[in-house]
C-alpha positions in Angstrom: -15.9 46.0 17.2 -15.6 47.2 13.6 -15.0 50.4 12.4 -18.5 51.4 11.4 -19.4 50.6 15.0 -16.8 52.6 16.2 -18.2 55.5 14.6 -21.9 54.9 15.0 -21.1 54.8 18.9 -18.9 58.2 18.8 -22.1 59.8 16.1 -24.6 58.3 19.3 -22.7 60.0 22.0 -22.2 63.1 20.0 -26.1 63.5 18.8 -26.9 63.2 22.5 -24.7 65.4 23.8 -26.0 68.5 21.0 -29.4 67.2 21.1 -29.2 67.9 25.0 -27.6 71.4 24.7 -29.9 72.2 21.6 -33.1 71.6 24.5 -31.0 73.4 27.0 -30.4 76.6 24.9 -34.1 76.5 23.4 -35.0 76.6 27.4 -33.2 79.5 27.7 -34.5 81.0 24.4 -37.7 80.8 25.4 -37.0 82.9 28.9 -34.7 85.6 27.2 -35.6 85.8 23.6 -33.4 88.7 23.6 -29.9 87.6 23.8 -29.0 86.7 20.1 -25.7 84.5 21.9 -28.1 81.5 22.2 -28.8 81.0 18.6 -25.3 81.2 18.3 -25.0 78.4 20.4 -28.1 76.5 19.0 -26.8 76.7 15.3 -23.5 75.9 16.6 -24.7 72.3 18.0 -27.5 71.7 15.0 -24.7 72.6 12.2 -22.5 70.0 14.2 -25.3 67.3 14.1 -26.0 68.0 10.2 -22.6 67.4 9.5 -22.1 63.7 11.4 -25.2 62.8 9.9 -24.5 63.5 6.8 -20.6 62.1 7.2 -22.8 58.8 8.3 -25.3 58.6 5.3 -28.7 59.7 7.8 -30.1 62.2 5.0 -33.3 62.3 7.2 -31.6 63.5 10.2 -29.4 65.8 8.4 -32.4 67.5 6.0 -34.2 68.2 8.8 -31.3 70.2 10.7 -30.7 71.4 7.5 -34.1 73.3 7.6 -33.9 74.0 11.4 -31.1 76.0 10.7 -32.3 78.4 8.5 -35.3 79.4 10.6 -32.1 79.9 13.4 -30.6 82.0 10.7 -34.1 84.3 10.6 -34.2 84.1 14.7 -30.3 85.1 14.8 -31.0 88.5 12.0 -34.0 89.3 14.2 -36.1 88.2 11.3 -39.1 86.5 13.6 -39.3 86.2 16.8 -38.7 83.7 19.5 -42.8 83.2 20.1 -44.4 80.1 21.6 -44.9 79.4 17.9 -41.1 79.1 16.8 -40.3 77.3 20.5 -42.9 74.8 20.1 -42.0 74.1 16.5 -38.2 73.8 17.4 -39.1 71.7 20.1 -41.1 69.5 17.3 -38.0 69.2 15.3 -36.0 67.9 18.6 -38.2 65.5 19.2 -38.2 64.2 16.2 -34.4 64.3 16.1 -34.2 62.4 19.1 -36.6 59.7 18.1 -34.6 59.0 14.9 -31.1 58.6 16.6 -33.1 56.2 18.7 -34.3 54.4 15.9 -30.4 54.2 14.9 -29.7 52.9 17.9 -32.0 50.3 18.1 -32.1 49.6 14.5 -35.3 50.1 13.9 -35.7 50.3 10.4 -38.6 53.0 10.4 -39.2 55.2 8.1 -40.0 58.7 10.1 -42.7 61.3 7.8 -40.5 64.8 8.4 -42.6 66.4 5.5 -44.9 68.1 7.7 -42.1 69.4 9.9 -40.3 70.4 6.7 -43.2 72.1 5.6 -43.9 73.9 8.9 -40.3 74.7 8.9 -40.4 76.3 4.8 -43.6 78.3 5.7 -41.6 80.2 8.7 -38.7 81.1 5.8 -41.1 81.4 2.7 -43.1 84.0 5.4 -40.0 86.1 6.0 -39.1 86.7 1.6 -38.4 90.3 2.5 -36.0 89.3 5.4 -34.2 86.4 3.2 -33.3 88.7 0.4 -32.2 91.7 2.5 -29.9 88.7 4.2 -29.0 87.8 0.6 -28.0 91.6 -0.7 -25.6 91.4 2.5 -24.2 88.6 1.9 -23.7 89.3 -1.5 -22.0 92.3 -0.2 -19.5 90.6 1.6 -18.5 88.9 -1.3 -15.9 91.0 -2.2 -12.0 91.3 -2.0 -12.5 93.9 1.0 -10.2 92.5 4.4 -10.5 93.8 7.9 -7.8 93.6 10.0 -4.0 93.4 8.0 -1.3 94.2 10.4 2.4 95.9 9.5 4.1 92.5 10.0 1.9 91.3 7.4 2.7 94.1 5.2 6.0 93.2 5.3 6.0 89.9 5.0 4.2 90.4 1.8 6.8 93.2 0.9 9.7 90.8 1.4 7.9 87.3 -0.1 7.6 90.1 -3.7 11.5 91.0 -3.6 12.2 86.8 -3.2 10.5 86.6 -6.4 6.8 85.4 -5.0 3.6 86.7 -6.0 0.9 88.1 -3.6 -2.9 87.5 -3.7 -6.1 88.0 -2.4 -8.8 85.8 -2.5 -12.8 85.5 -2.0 -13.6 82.4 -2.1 -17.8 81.5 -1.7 -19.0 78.1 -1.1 -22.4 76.7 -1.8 -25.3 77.5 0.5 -26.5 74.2 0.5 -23.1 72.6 1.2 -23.3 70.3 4.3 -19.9 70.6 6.0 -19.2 74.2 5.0 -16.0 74.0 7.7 -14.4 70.8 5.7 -14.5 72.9 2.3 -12.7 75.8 3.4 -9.8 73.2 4.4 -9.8 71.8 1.4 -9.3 74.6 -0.7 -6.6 76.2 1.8 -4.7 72.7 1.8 -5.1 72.9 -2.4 -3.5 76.3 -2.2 -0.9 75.6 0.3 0.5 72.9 -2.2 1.4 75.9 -4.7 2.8 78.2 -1.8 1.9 79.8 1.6 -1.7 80.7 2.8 0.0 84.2 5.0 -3.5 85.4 6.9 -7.0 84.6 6.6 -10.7 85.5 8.1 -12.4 84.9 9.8 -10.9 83.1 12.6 -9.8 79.7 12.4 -12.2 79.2 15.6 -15.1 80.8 13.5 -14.2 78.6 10.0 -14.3 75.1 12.2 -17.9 76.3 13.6 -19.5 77.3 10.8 -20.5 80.4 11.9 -19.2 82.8 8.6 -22.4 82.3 6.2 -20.5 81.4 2.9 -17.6 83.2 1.8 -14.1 83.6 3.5 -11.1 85.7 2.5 -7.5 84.8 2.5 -3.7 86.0 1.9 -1.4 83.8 -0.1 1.7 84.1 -1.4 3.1 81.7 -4.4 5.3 81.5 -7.9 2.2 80.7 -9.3 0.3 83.0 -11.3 -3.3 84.4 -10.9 -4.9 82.0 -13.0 -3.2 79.1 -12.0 -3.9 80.1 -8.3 -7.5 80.6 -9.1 -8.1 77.6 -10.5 -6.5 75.9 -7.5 -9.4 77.2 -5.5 -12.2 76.7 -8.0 -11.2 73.3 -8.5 -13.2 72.1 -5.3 -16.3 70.9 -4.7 -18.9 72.8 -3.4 -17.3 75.8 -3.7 -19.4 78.3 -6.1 -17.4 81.5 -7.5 -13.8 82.4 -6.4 -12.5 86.7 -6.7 -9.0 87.2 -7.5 -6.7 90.5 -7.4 -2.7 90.3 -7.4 -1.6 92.8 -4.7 1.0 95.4 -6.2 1.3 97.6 -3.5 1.1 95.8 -0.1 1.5 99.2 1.9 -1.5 100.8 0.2 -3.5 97.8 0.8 -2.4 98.1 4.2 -4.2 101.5 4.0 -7.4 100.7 2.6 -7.7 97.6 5.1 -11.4 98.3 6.4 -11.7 98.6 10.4 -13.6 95.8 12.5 -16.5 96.8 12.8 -18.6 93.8 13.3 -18.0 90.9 16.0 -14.5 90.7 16.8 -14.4 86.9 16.9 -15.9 86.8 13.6 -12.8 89.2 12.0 -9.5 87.9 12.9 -6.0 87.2 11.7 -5.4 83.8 12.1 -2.3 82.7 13.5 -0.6 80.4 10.2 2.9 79.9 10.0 4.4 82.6 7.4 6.0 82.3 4.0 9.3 80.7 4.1 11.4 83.7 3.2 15.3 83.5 4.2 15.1 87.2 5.7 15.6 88.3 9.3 12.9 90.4 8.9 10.9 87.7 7.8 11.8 85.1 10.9 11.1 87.2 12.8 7.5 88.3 11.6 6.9 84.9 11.6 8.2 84.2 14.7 5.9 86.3 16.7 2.9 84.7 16.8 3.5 81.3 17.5 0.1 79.5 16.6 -1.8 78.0 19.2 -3.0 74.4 19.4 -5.9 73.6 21.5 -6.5 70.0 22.6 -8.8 68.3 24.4 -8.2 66.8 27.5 -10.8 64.6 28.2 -11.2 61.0 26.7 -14.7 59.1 27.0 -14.1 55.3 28.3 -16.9 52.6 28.2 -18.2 52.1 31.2 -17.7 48.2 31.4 -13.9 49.2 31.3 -14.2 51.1 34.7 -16.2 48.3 35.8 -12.9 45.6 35.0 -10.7 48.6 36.4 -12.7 48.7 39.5 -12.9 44.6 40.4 -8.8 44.6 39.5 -8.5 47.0 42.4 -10.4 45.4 44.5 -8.6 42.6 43.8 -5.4 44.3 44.4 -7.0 45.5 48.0 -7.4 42.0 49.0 -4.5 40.7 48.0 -2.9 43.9 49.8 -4.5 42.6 53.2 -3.5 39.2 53.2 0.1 40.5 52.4 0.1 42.3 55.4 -1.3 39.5 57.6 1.2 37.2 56.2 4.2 40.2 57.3 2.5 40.4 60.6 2.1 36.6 61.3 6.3 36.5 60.0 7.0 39.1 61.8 9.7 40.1 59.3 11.3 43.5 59.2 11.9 43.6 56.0 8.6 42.9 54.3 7.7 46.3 56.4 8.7 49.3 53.8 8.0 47.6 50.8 4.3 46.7 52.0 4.0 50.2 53.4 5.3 51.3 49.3 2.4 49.0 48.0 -0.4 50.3 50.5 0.2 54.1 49.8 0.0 52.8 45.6 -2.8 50.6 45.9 -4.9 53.4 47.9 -3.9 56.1 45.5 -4.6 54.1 42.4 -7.8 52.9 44.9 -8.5 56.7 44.9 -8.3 57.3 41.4 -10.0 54.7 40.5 -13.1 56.1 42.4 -12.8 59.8 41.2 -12.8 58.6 37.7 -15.8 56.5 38.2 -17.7 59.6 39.7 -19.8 62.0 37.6 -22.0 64.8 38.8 -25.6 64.0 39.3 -26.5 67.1 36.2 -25.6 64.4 33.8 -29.2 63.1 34.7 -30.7 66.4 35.6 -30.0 68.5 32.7 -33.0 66.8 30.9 -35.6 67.6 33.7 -36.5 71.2 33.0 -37.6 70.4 29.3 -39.8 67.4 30.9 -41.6 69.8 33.2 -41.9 72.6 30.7 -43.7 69.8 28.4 -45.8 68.7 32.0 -47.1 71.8 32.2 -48.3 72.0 28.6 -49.8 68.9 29.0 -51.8 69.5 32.4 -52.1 73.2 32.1 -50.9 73.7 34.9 -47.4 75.8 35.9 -44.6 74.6 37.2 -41.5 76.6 38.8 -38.2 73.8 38.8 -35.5 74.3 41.0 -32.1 72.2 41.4 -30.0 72.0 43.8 -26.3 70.4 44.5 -26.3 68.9 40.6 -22.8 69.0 41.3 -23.1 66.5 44.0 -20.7 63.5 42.6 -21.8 59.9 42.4 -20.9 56.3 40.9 -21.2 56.5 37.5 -23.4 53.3 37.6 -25.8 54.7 39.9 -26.1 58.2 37.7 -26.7 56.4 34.3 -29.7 54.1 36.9 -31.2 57.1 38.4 -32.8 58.8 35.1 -36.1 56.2 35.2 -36.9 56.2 38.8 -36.4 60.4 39.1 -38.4 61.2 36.1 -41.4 58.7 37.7 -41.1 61.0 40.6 -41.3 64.2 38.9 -44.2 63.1 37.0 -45.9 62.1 40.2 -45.2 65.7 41.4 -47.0 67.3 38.3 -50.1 65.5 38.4 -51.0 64.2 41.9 -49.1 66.8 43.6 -49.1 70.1 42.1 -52.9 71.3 41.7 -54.6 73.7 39.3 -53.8 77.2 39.3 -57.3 78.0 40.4 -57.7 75.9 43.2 -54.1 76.6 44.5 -55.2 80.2 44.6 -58.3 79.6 46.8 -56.0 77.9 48.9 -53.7 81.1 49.1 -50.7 79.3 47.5 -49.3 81.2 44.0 -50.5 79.7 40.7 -47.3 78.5 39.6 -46.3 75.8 41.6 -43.0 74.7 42.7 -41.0 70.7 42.2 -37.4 71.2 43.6 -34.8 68.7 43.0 -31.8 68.4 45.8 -28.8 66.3 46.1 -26.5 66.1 48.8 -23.5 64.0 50.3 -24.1 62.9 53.7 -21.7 60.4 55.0 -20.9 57.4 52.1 -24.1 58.1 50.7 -25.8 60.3 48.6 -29.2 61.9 49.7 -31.9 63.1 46.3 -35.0 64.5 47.2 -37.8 65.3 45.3 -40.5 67.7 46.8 -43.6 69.7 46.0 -45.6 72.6 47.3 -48.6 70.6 46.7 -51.7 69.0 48.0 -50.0 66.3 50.0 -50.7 62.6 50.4 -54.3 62.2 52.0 -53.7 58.9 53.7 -57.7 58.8 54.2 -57.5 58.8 50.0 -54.7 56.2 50.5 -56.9 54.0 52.8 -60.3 54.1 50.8 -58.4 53.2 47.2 -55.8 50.4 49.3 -59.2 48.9 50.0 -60.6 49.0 47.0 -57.8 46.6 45.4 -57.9 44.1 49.0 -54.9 45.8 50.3 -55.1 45.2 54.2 -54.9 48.0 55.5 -55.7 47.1 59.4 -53.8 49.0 62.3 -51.3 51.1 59.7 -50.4 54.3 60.8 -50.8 57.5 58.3 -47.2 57.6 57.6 -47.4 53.7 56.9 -50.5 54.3 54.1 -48.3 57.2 52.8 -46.1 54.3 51.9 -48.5 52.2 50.1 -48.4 54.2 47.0 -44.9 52.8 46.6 -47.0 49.4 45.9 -47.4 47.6 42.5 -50.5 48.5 40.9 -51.2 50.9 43.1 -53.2 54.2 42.3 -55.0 56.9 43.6 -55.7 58.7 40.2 -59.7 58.8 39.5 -58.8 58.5 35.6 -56.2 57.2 33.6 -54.1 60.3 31.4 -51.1 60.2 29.5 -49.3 61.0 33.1 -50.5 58.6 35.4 -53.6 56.5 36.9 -52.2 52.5 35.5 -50.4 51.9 39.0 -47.4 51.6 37.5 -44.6 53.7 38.3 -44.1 54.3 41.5 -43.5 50.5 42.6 -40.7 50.9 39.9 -39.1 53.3 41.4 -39.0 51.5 44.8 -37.8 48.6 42.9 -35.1 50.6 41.2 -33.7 52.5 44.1 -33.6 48.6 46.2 -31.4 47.5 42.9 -29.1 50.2 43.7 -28.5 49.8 47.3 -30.6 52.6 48.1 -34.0 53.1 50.3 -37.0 55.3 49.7 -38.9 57.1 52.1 -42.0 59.6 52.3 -42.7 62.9 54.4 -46.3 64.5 53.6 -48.5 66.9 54.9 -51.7 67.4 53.6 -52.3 70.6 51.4 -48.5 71.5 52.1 -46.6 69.3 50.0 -45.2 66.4 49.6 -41.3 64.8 50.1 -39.5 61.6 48.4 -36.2 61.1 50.0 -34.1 58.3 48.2 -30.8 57.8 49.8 -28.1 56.1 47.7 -24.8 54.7 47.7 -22.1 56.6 47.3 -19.8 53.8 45.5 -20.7 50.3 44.6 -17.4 49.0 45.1 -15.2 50.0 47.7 -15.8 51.6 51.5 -14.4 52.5 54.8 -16.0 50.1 57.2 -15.9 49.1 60.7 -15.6 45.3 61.5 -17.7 44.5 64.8 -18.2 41.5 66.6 -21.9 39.7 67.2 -21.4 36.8 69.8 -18.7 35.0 67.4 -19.3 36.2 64.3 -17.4 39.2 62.4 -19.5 41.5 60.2 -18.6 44.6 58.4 -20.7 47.7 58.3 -20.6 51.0 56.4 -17.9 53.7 58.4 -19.7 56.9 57.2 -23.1 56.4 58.5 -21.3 55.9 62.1 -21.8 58.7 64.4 -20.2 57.7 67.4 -19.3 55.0 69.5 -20.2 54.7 73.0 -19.6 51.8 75.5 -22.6 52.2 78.2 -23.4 50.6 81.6 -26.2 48.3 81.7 -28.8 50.6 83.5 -27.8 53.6 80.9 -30.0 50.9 78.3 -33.9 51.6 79.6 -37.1 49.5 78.7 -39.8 52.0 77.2 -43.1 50.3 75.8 -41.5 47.0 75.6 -38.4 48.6 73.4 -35.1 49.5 74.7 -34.1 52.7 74.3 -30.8 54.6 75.3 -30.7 58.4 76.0 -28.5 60.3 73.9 -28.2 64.0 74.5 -31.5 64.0 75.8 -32.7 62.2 72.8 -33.9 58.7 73.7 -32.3 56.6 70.5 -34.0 53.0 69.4 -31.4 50.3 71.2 -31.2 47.5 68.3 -29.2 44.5 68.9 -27.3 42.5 66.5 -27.5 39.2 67.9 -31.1 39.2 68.6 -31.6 40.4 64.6 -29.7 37.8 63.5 -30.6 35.4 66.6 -26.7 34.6 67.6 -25.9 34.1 71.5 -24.4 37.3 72.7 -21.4 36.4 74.1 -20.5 39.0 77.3 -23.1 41.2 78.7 -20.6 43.8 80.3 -18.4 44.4 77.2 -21.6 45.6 75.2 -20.8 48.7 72.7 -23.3 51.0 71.3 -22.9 51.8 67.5 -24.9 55.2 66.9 -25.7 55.8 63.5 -27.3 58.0 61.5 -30.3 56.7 58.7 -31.7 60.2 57.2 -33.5 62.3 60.1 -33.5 59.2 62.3 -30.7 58.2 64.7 -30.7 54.1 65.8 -28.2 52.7 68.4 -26.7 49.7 67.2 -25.6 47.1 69.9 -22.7 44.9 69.4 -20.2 42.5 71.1 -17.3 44.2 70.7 -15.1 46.5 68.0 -12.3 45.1 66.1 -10.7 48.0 63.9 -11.4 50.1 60.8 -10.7 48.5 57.6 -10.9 49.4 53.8 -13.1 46.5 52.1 -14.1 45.9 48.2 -17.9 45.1 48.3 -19.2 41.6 46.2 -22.4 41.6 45.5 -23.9 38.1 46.6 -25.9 37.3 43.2 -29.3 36.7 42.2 -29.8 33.2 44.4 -29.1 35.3 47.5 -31.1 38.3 46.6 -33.4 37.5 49.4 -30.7 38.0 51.9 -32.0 41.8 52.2 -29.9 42.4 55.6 -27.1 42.4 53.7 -25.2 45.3 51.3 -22.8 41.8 49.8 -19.6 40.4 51.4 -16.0 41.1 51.3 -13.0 38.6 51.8 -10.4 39.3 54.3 -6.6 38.6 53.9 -7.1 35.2 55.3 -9.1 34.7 52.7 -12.6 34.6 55.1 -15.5 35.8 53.9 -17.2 38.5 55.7 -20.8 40.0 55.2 -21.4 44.1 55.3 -24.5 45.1 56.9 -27.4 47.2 55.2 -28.2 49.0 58.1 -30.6 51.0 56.5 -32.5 47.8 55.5 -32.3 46.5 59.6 -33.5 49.9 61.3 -36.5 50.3 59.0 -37.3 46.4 59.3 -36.9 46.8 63.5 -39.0 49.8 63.6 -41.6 48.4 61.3 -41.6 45.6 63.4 -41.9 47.5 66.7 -44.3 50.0 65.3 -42.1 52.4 66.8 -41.5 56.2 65.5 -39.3 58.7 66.8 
């Protein structure tokens, strides 16, 4: 990878990130137009974006932004409200932005019209004149030599650099209004200055300079041999940087006296911490000395994904290797093999367990974008909406999370147009006009449980029936809950008309189809006029598990630990025949009896050893019947590969340290198969 692409990937991730907080905070604009703090944040992120994409040569992007901000600026003064006018346009602009970062990424080579944007954008500013030049007179006013906040240990620092022979100075310095990276000037011209002598306080804050967030002009302390017209010049001679103010400080202690109190925002007036003039006084150290600057760094780096993929398969390497080490000490029956294997197990499971927290990432990372999707739904149908989320902090594999954006948004969109109905009709039917899509994720066992619900009008499966039907779907002997289903199949539809939302048939099959690639199932509760609920359970790593080897007749197959409730070994009669299906009665519950070797037609191999493996799938409880239990063991799933996709009883295979090969169980896939087949429901 070159260096440009370097960059072009860090600009990508960056514009995502901002362009993400940017729809975030304009959400939270639009509820509480009062709290000045979010356009703080908002020009924060846009002035971030300007500058990469003027750094990378993307004028478009970065004249647009450009423009955005100075309509934040009139929102931020209290110059025009946050309306549905500003929101909407704002929203325009992010849209916009968005689409032309993906055009970067794709390398499309389109050429986006902004004019009418930058016109709508001008005619908020040109409608404001009054506003923009009372913001001008007070800027202009703080362009002077004034300074708020000089402490004693300035003073007499300043006092003892003049008796060494230096000269003291304060500056003004203003930088253009139209200069793009307003931050990277001011460090320019301090770094110009500091080559001449010592830059002793300055303000605002550094934090405040690096942001942006100071309009144009800054004021700093410095201390050289130089004179005032050398030291001016030093400044000037910058580009971007418009006029410079200049005064040689004679009397430190009187302008210690006429140093104006901090009135405004606090973080926006501050000493910064710089590291004083080199002075050989005591006095001097030890002004100097007491206040060490501060360095903040970030902890955090971001790593490609296919690297955690390579660090993930050397693990389960390692984990493999690890077993047949152990079987090998075992078969040897060697002593000494016994503390450096035990050394090697305790590192391979705790690199094992890093390896696995680093992969994990919170479910938000795909949320976050939701509540501007609905908010544009509603627009769009007229309808309201009220969006709740739940557990977004819920962890899982990073390669699930950057797969579940597609199939979730399907489902929400399903949820606004066939679920959700009109605020008229829902207030015949007693419900509140706005209605309500809630979004919950939760951990249960080694998966991960998302649900997507709505207080809506249900799934009619008389509706389902009549449009199945329609397109020759057989539809013969299903029960409701088994129509519900259908609209998980391709082509399917029950929308009377096609809209930008829905009615092709396409959509919710992909979703299905999505969720299967994962290792995940779909199913879905409704009630007529109450609402409707998709449950989509997931794995919670790809990779490595806790399983639980069993025995069917005289093969060995592995099978998720965490979905195992309990193990139970039962006397024949406690097994009873109900409606030709065997059932076995679990605190007064009677549980679905599946056996293994009948599934996967293998000879059992001894009636009176069975075991009974009870498991939990969602709201459903199956008893699992097996030959025998070996032990727990930690396994590294393989995927078995396109040509043995049709294999759908299995999750993928492991190899043991004897270097067998093992297959893991999807028992998710085998209880809905068996009940289907049984057409039996708890």
């Amino acid at each position: 990878m070159d260096e440009n692409s370097k960059y072009l990937e860090l600009f990508f991730e960056e514009a995502d990130e901002h362009l993400q907080s940017l729809n975030e905070q304009v959400l939270e604009l639009e509820k509480h137009p009062e709290q000045s703090e979010i356009v703080d944040v908002m020009f924060r992120s846009a002035h971030t974006i300007k500058g990469m994409a003027a750094t990378m040569g993307f004028d478009t992007m970065a004249k647009l932004t450009h423009n955005m901000e100075n309509v934040f600026d009139l929102l931020k003064t209290d110059a025009i409200q946050a309306d549905e006018k500003s929101i909407a346009l704002i929203f325009d602009c992010l849209d916009t932005l968005s689409e032309l970062v993906e055009d970067l990424r794709e390398e499309n080579n389109i050429e986006r019209d902004i004019s009418t944007l930058i016109d709508q954008l001008n005619a908020v500013v040109n409608g404001e004149s009054e506003a923009i030049v009372e913001a001008t007179e007070e800027a202009d006013e703080e362009f002077n030599l004034n300074l708020h906040k000089l402490d004693d240990s300035d003073v007499q620092v300043i006092e003892n650099a003049k008796e060494s022979g230096f000269n003291a100075f304060r500056l003004a310095v203003k930088v253009d209004e139209d200069s793009s990276m307003k931050n990277a000037r001011v460090f320019l011209v301090m770094s110009k200055l500091e080559q001449a002598g010592d830059v002793l306080y300055v303000e605002p804050a550094t934090e405040v300079l690096e942001n942006e967030e100071f309009g144009d002009v800054f004021k700093l302390v410095f201390l050289s041999k130089s004179d005032e017209e050398t030291v001016k010049n030093l400044a000037l001679d910058n580009s971007e940087i418009e006029a410079v103010l200049i005064e040689t400080i004679t009397d430190a202690q009187e302008l210690m006296n006429t140093t104006l109190p901090a009135v405004v925002n606090p973080k926006e007036i501050a000493v910064v911490e710089k590291e004083l003039v080199k002075v050989d006084t005591s006095e001097t150290k030890k002004s100097s000395s007491k206040a060490p600057q501060k360095q903040a760094m970030n902890q955090s780096v971001r790593v490609d994904i296919d690297k955690l993929d390579t660090f993930m398969n050397l693990v389960s390497e390692l984990v493999i290797y690890r077993t047949q080490l152990e079987d090998f000490s075992t078969q040897l029956q060697s002593t000494g093999l016994n503390e450096p294997l035990e050394q090697v197990a305790r590192i391979s499971s705790e690199l094992q367990e890093l390896v696995l927290k680093i992969r994990m990432q919170p479910v938000s990372a795909v949320m976050s974008r939701f509540p501007r999707m609905v908010r544009d739904l509603a627009n769009d149908l007229n309808k309201e909406f009220e969006l709740i989320i739940e557990g977004e902090d819920t962890e899982l594999d990073r390669t699930v999370v950057s797969e579940l954006g597609e199939p979730l948004i399907h489902l929400i969109r399903n949820a606004a147009d066939h679920g959700i109905e009109m605020p008229s009709k829902r207030l015949e039917l007693g419900k509140p006009a706005k209605g309500q899509i809630k979004i919950t994720a939760y951990q249960e066992g080694n998966r991960v449980v998302l649900t997507v619900s709505d207080d809506g009008k249900g799934v009619n499966p008389a509706a389902i029936k009549e449009s199945a039907d329609r397109k020759g779907i057989p539809t013969e002997g299903l029960s409701d809950k088994e129509l519900q289903q259908l609209i998980l199949h391709a082509g399917f539809s029950t929308a009377q008309e096609v809209t930008s939302i829905s009615g092709r048939g396409v959509g919710m099959d992909v979703v299905k189809q999505k969720i299967n690639m994962l290792g995940g199932t779909i199913e879905i509760d409704s009630v007529v006029n109450r609402g409707t609920i998709f449950k989509v359970n997931l794995p919670l790593t790809l990779s490595i598990i806790q399983s639980l080897l069993i025995k069917v007749g005289e093969e060995t197959f592995a099978m998720p630990l965490g979905i195992v409730q309990k193990i139970i070994k039962p006397e024949i009669e406690e097994i009873i025949q109900v409606h030709n299906r065997e059932v076995y009665l679990f605190e007064e519950v009677a549980l679905p009896v599946i056996r293994l070797n009948e599934i996967f037609d293998i000879p059992a191999i001894e009636e009176d050893n069975l075991h009974l493996i009870l498991v939990n799938q969602g709201d459903k409880q199956y008893a699992l019947a097996v030959d025998d239990i070996l032990r727990q063991q930690e396994i590294a799933i393989k995927k078995l590969g396109t040509e043995l996709s049709m294999m759908k009883k299995y999750l993928g295979a492991t190899i043991m340290g004897n270097g067998g090969i093992i297959m893991i169980l999807d028992i998710a896939t085998i209880c809905r198969e068996t009940s289907q087949e049984t057409n039996y429901e708890l």
